[in-house]
N, C-alpha and C positions, 0 to 999 in steps of 0.2 A: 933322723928326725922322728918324733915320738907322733902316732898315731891321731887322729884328730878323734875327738868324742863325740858321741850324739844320744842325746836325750830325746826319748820318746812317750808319750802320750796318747791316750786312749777315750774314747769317750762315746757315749750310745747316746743319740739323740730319738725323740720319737718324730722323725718327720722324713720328708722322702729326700734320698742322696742331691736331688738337683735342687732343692734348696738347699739342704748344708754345703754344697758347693760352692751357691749364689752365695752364701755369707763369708767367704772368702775371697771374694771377686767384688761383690758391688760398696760401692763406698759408702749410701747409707747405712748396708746391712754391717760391713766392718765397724765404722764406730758405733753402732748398738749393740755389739757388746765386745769387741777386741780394743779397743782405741778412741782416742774422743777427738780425731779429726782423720780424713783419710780424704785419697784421691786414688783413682783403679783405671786403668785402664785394660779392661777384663779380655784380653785376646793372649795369643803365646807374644811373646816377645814385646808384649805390652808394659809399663809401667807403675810400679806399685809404689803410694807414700803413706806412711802411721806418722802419727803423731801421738800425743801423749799429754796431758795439762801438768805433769811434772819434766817436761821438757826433752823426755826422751824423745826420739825419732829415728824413721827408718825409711829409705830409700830401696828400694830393689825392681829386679824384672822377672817378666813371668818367664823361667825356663820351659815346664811344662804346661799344657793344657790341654786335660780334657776331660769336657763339661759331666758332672756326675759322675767319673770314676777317679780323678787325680790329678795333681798339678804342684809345683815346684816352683819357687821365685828365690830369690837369692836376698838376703838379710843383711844391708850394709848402713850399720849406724857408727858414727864419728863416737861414741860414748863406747864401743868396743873394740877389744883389741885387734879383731881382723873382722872378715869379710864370713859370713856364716850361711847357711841355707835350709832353709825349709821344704820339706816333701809331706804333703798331704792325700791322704787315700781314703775313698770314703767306700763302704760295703753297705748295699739294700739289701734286707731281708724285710717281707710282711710288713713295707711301709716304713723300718725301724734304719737307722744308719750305723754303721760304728764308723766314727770319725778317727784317724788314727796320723797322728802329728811326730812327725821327726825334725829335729833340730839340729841340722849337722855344721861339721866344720871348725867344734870348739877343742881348742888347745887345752894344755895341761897346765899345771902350774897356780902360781899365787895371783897369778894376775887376769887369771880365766875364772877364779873364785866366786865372785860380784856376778860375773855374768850367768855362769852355772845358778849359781842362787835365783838371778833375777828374771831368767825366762824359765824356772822351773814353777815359780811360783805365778806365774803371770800364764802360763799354757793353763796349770792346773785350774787357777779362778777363770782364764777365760773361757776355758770348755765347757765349765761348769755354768757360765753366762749364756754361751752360742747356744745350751739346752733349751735354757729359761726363756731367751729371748722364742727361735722356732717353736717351742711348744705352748707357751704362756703371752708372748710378745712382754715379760718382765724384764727389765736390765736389774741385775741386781747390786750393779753399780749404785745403785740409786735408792734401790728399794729396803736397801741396809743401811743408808746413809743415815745420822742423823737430820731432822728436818724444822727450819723455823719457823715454815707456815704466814710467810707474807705472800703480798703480792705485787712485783714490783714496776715502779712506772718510769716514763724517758726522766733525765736528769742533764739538765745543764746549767750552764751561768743564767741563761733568762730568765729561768724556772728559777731558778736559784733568787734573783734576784725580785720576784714576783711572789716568792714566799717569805721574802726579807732572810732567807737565811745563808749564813757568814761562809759557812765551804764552801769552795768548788768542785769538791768530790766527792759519791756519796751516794750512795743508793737511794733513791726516794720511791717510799708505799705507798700502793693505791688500796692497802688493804690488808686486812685478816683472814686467815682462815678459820673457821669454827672450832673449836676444841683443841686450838692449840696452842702452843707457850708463848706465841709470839700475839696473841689475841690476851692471855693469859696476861700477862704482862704490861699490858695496856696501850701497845704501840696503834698508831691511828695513823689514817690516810694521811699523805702528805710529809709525815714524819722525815726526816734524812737521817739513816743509819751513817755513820763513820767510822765506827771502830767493832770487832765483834772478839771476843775473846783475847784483847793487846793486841788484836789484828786491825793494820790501819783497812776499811773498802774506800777502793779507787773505784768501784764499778760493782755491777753482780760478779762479773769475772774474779775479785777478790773472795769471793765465798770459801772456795776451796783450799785456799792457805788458811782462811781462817777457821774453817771447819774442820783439818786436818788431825785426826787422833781422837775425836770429839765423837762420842755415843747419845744415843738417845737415852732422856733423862738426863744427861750432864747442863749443870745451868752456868753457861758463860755470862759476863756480862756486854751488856750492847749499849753503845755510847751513840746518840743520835741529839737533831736538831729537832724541836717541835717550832717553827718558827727561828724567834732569834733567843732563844731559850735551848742552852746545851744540856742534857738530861741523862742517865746511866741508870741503868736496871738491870737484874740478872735475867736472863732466859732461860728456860728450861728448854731444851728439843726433843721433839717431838720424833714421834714416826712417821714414815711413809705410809697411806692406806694404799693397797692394791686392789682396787674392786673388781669386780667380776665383770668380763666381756660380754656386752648380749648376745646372743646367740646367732643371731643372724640379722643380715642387715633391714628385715621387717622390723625388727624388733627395737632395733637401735633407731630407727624412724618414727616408731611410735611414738618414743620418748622423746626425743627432740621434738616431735607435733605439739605434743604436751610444753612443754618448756617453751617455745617457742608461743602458744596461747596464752601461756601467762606472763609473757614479756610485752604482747601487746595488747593487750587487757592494763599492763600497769604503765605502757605509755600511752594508750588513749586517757588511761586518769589524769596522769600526769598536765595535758595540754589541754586537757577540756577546757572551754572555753576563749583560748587564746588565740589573738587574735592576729591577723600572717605579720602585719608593722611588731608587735609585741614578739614573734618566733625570729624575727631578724636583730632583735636586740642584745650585745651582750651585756652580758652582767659587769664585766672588765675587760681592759684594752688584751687582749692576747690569748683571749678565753673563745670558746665557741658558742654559738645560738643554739637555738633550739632547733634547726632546719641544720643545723650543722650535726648537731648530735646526734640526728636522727639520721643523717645521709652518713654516717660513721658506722651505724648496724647496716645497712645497706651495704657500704662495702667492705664488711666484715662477711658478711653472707659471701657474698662473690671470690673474694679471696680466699675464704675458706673450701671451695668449690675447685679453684683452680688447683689449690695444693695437695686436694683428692684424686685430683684428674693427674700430676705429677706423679703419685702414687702407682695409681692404675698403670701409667705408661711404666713404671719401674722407670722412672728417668730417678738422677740422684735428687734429695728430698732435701731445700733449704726450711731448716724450723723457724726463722724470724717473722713470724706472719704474722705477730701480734701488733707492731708497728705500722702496715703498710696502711692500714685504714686512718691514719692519723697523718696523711700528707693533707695541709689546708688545699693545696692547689686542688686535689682529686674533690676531696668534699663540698668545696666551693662552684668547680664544674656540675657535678653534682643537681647542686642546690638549684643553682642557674639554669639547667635544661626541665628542672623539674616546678621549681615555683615554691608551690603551696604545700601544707603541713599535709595535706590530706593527700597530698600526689605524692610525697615523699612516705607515706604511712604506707599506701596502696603500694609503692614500688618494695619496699619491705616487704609485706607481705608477700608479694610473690617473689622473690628473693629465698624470703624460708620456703616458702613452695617445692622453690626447685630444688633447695637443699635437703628436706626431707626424701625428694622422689632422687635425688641421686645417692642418697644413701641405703634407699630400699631395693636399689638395684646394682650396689654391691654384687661384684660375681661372690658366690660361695668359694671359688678357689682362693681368692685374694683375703677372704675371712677366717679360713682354714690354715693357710700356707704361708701366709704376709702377717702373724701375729702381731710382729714388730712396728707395723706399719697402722695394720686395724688397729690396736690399742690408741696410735697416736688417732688417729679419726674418731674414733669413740669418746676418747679422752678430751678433745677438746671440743667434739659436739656436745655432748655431755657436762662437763665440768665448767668450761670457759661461757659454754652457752647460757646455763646456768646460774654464773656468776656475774654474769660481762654486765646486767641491767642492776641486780640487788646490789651487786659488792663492789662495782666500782660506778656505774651511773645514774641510780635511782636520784642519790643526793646530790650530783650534778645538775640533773635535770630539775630537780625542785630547786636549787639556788638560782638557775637562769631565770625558771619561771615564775619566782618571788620577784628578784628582781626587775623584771620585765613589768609586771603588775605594778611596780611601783612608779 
């Protein structure tokens, strides 16, 4: 019986062994940049699951472990021809790691071909990622990909049928991004993307088949619904920006203070004058008020606070947090203990309160060590925060409040 092979792998990261450890263990830190789904059960004899958005996947357990010097789990995917294993070794010097990856247990032959192939190239990009990620908190998953530059909102039959338009499936935008092809282009809130390059979208989850092969500057075309008006244009894609981290979590507070001053400066303008019967009025049957709209930043603040606090504990990190402020039930509680425009305005503001002082007291290790994690907090204190009032509810908020005047 012919010898079994192993493919080995190397890599210098600039960060200390016990975190290139952690990104082999914890199942945030694996799918930010090994895998785009995982589950870890980080002990010896513990269990390990990958995933993959092209349908690979893998099963194993932790043979070895231990923490910052090495560890071992065993590679058992139905897409290969046997059962395989991984040995990992990490070496500290001066703060710096070499990561050093073996792949053992692969046969000879034609039919070990594909797999040779397939985790030589997948070790090489993902070391090159596990880098990016510890020392930048970059996936370069992402940050290479072509990009459209929307922003997308929930989609279903009700919605669907409140926009009069004819799918059932279909991405619908709450927006544009600045300077990019898909703002370029002329697509506008509300829009329903259905096709992007002869690619049908069932969902955002369709993006990836459809984006497949596709570079920036390539201009696919994008077939969507503007109401009950079917429309096609081409897009150009755009790039990913990667901005720069602030420095420390002072710094990233200050600018949220900022941001957050000028969000409520533009919804004081916004309700000036209105009156609390005129704040409980919608504009239409299935829409929100203006006491609603405003108890939606309220527990956008709060939610965004607990997913920090998840962070901080290293518990594993769910990213769907852009939805959770959009339960009527939560926002109508809400509403109810609080009353009036001005009690809901006040609860706000101390809402961002707290969220500036819990970001300026960020430990420096978790800003230092946790890149992967700070970027996501920065990123969307910053960017979502940012955008959440100008780019998706300034003009909500002015159609409730025209109409309420009326």
């Amino acid at each position: 019986m012919p010898a079994a092979e192993t493919l080995t792998f190397k890599h210098l990261v600039n960060a200390p062994a016990a975190e290139a450890f952690r990104a082999f263990t914890h199942a945030t830190a694996l799918r930010d940049w090994l895998c785009n789904a995982a589950q870890s059960d980080p002990r010896l004899n513990g269990r390990l699951y990958l995933w993959w958005e092209d349908g690979y996947a893998v099963a194993g357990v932790f043979t070895k472990f231990e923490p910052g010097r090495r560890l071992s789990f065993t590679w058992g995917s139905p897409q290969e021809p046997g059962l395989l294993t991984v040995n990992v070794r990490f070496k500290e010097k001066s703060g710096r790691t070499q990561v050093s990856v073996e792949h053992g247990g692969l046969g000879k032959g034609a039919k070990w071909q594909a797999t040779r192939a397939r985790l030589g190239a997948a070790w090489q990009t993902g070391l090159e990622n596990l880098a990016s990620q510890l020392e930048a908190g970059v996936d370069l998953r992402y940050a290479r990909r072509p990009r459209l530059g929307i922003f997308i909102d929930e989609y279903n039959p009700a919605i669907a049928q409140r926009l009069g338009v004819p799918a059932k499936q279909g991405v619908r935008i709450s927006g544009t991004a600045d300077g990019t092809g898909a703002q370029a282009a002329g697509l506008q809130r509300d829009d329903v993307l259905i096709s992007l390059n002869g690619h049908k979208l069932a969902g955002p989850e369709s993006f990836g088949a459809a984006l497949q092969g596709l570079q920036a500057g390539d201009k696919p075309r994008v077939v969507f619904y503007r109401g009950a008006q079917k429309l096609s244009v081409p897009l150009e894609l755009s790039r990913f920006p990667i901005p720069d981290l602030p420095a420390s979590g002072a710094e990233l507070a200050a600018q949220v203070r900022q941001l957050h001053a000028e969000v409520e400066a533009a919804l004081a303008q916004s309700v000036a004058g209105l009156t609390e019967a005129q704040a409980e009025q919608r504009p239409a049957e299935g829409e929100w008020n203006a006491k609603q709209l405003i108890a939606h930043f309220v527990l956008g603040e709060r939610d965004f606070q607990s997913w920090v606090a998840d962070m901080l504990n290293d518990n594993v990190v769910n990213d769907d947090l852009e939805f959770r402020p959009n339960v009527n039930a939560r926002l109508d509680a809400l509403v109810a203990r609080l009353g009036s425009v001005a009690a809901l305005r006040q609860e706000l503001a101390l809402a961002e309160s707290e969220t500036a002082a819990l970001l300026e007291a960020l430990p420096a290790s978790f800003i230092q060590n946790r890149k992967h994690l700070y970027r996501r907090v920065a990123q969307w204190a910053l960017e979502v925060t940012g955008g959440h009032w100008s780019g998706e509810h300034a003009d909500q908020m002015k159609r409730i409040v025209e109409a309420a005047r009326k």
